[in-house]
C-alpha positions in Angstrom: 0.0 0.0 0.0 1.4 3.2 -0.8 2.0 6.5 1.5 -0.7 7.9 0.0 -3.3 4.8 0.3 -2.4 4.5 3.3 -3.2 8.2 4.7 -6.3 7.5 2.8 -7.6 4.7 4.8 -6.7 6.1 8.0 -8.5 9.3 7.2 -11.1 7.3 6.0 -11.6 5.2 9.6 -10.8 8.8 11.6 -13.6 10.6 9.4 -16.0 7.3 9.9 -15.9 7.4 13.5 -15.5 11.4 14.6 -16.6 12.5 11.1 -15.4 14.8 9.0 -15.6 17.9 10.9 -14.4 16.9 13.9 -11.5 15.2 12.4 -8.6 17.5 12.4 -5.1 17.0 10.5 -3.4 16.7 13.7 -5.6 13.6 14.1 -4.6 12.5 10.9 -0.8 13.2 11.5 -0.6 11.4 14.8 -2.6 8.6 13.8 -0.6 8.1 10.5 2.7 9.3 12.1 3.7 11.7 10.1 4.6 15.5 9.3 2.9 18.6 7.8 5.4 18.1 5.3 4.6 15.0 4.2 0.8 15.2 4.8 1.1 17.8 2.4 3.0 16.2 -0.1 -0.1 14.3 -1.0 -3.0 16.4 -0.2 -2.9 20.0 -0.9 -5.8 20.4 2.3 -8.0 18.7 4.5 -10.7 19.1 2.1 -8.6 17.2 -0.8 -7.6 14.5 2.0 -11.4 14.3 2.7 -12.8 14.3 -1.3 -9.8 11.6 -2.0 -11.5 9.4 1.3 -15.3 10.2 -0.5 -13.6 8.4 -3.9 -12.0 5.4 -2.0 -15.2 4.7 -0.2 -17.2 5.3 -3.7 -14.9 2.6 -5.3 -14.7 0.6 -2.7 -18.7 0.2 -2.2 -19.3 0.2 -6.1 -17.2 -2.7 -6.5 -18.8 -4.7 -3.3 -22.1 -3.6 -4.2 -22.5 -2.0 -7.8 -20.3 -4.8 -9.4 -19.9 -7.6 -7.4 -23.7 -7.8 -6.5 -25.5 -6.0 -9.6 -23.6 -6.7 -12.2 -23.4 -10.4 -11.4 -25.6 -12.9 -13.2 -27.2 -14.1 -10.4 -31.5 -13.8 -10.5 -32.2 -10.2 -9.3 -34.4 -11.4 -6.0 -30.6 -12.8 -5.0 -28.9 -10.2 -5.6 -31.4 -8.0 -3.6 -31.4 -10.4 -0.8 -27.4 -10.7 -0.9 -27.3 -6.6 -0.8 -29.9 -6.5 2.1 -27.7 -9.6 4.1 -24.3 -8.0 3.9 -26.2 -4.5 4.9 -27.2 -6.2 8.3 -23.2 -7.8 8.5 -21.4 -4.6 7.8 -23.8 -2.9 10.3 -23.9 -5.3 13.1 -20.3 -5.0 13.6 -19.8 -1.1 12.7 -21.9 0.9 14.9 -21.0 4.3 13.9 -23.3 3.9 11.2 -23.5 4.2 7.0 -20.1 5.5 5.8 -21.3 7.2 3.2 -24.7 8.4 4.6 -23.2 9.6 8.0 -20.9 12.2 5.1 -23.6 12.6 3.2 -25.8 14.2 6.0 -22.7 16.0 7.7 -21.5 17.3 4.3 -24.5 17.8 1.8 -25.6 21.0 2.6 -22.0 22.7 3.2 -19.9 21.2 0.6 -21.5 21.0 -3.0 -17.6 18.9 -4.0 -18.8 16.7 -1.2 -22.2 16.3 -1.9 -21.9 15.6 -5.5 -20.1 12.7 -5.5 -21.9 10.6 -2.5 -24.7 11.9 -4.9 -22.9 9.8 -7.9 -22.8 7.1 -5.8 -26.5 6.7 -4.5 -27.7 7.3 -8.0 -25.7 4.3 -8.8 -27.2 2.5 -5.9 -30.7 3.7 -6.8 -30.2 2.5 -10.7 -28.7 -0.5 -9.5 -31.9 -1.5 -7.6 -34.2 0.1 -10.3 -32.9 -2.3 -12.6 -33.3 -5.5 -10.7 -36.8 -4.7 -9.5 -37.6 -3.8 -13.6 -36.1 -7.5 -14.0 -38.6 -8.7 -10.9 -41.8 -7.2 -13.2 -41.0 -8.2 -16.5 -40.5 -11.9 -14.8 -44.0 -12.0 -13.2 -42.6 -11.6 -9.8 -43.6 -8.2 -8.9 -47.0 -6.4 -9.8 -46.8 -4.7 -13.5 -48.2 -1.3 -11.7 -44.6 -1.3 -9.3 -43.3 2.2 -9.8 -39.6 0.5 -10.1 -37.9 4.1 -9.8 -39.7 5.1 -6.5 -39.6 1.7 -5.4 -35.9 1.6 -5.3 -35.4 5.3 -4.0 -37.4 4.1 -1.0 -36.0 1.2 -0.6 -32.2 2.7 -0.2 -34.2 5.1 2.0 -35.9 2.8 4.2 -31.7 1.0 4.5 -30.3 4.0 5.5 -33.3 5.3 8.1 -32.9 1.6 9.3 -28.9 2.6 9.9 -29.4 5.8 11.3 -31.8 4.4 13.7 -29.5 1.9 15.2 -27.0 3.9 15.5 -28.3 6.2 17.4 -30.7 3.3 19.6 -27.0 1.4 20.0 -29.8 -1.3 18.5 -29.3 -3.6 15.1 -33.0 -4.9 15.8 -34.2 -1.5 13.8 -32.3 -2.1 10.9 -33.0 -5.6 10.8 -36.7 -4.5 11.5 -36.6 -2.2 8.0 -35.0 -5.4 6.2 -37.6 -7.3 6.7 -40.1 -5.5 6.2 -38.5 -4.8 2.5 -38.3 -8.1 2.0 -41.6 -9.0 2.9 -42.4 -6.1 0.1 -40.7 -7.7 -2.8 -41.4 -10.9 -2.0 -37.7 -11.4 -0.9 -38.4 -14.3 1.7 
């Protein structure tokens, strides 16, 4: 792992559990043990540390969920229920909530750099979701009159309520609580 990656992926756990705010570079220098001078040999700020931490956690869930899951030829109920398991995995052992939706409510309304690119990515999500639930009609599986657009918009909204809500009840039963209930929805079970 390079310097660079590595500063990267300690920002990135700093910013997941203080958030980006409260993070400051000190944090960032002690925890990566380095020097202003070589901090900012990489980044030219904290706000170019923290967009290069938004792209690493944009690749990094596009290719666990966007590609690995979506884009997989697996039948699109599977790949919904294999999104919806590894949601309830990833959040029963982090309990500082959605990476990218804890920045995105911190960061939407302050930095449009910020917000654009989580944007990018929950499009992605949405469209990803959109798709398989299209795939779930056309097959019979899903009522013809399911708004697949909307649909998936609240589904990723109902996930990430589900999240926000046991992070702040220190409780996994609420997110598992919104899973289910989605799967009971689209015929998931």
């Amino acid at each position: 792992m390079s310097k660079r990656s590595e500063i990267i992926s300690i920002s990135k756990q700093l910013i997941y559990s203080k958030g980006y705010q409260a993070t400051a570079i000190s944090d960032i220098l002690t925890t990566a043990n380095i020097g202003k001078g070589q901090f900012y040999h990489y980044f030219s700020s904290k706000h170019d540390l923290g967009l290069a931490v938004v792209e690493d956690l944009v690749q990094k869930w596009d290719q666990k969920i966007i590609i690995d899951i979506f884009h997989s030829s697996i039948e699109p109920e599977e790949k919904l229920n294999i999104m919806l398991d590894r949601t309830i995995a990833f959040h029963t052992d982090n309990k500082s909530g959605c990476p990218m939706g804890n920045l995105a409510i911190e960061m939407s309304e302050h930095d449009e750099a910020f917000r654009l690119k989580i944007k990018h990515y929950f499009d992605r999500f949405i469209k990803a979701i959109e798709l398989c639930l299209d795939e779930m009609i056309k097959r019979g599986q899903l009522d013809s009159t399911t708004n697949s657009e909307k649909s998936a918009q609240a589904m990723v909204a109902l996930i990430e309520g589900g999240i926000l809500l046991a992070k702040n009840q220190q409780d996994i039963n609420f997110l598992k609580n919104v899973i289910d209930i989605i799967r009971e929805q689209y015929k998931l079970t």
